[in-house]
C-alpha positions in Angstrom: 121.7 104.0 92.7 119.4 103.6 89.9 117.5 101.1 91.4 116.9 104.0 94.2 115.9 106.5 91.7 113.3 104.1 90.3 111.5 103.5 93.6 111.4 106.7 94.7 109.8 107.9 91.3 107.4 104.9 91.8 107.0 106.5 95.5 105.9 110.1 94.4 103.9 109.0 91.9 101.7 106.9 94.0 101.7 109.7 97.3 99.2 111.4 96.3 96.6 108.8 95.3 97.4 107.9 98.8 96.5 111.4 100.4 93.3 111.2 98.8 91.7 108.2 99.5 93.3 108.7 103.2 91.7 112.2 103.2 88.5 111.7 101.8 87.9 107.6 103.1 86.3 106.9 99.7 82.6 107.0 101.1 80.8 108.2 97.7 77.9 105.9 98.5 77.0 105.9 101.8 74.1 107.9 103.5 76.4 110.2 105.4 77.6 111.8 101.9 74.5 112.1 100.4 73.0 114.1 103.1 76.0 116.7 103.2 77.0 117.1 100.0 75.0 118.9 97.1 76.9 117.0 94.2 75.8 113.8 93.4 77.8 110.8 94.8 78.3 109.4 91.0 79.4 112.6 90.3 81.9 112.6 93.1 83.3 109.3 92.6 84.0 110.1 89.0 86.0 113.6 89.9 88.1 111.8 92.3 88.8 108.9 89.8 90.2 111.8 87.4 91.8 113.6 89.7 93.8 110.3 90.8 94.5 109.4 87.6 96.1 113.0 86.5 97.9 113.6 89.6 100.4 110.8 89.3 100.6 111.7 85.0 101.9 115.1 85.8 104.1 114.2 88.3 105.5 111.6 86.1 105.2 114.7 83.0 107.2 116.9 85.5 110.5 114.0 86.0 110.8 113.6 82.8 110.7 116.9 82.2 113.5 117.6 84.8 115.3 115.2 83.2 115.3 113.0 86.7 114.2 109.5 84.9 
């Protein structure tokens, strides 16, 4: 049972990361993104970094918040 609990922890906290680079296909440097997009791709690259990095924190904030690990 535990050994359950701890994959499916490891499982949500690595979903989203997953969404991300499945929705966005990590293209930051290519031609077709510079063209479309009024950010710079540095700038881009760096947002997504973060926002990959603090997903997956507050998830794992919010179980141990719960009280679920």
């Amino acid at each position: 049972n535990d050994v359950m609990k701890t994959l499916t922890i490891f499982t949500v906290l690595f979903s989203p990361i997953t969404a991300v680079t499945g929705f966005f296909g990590m293209n930051f440097f290519g031609d077709s993104i510079v063209i479309h997009s009024p950010l710079h791709p540095v700038l881009l690259f760096v947002a997504v970094v973060i926002l990959m990095s603090l997903v997956p924190a507050a998830v794992l904030l919010y179980i141990r918040k719960r009280g679920w690990w």
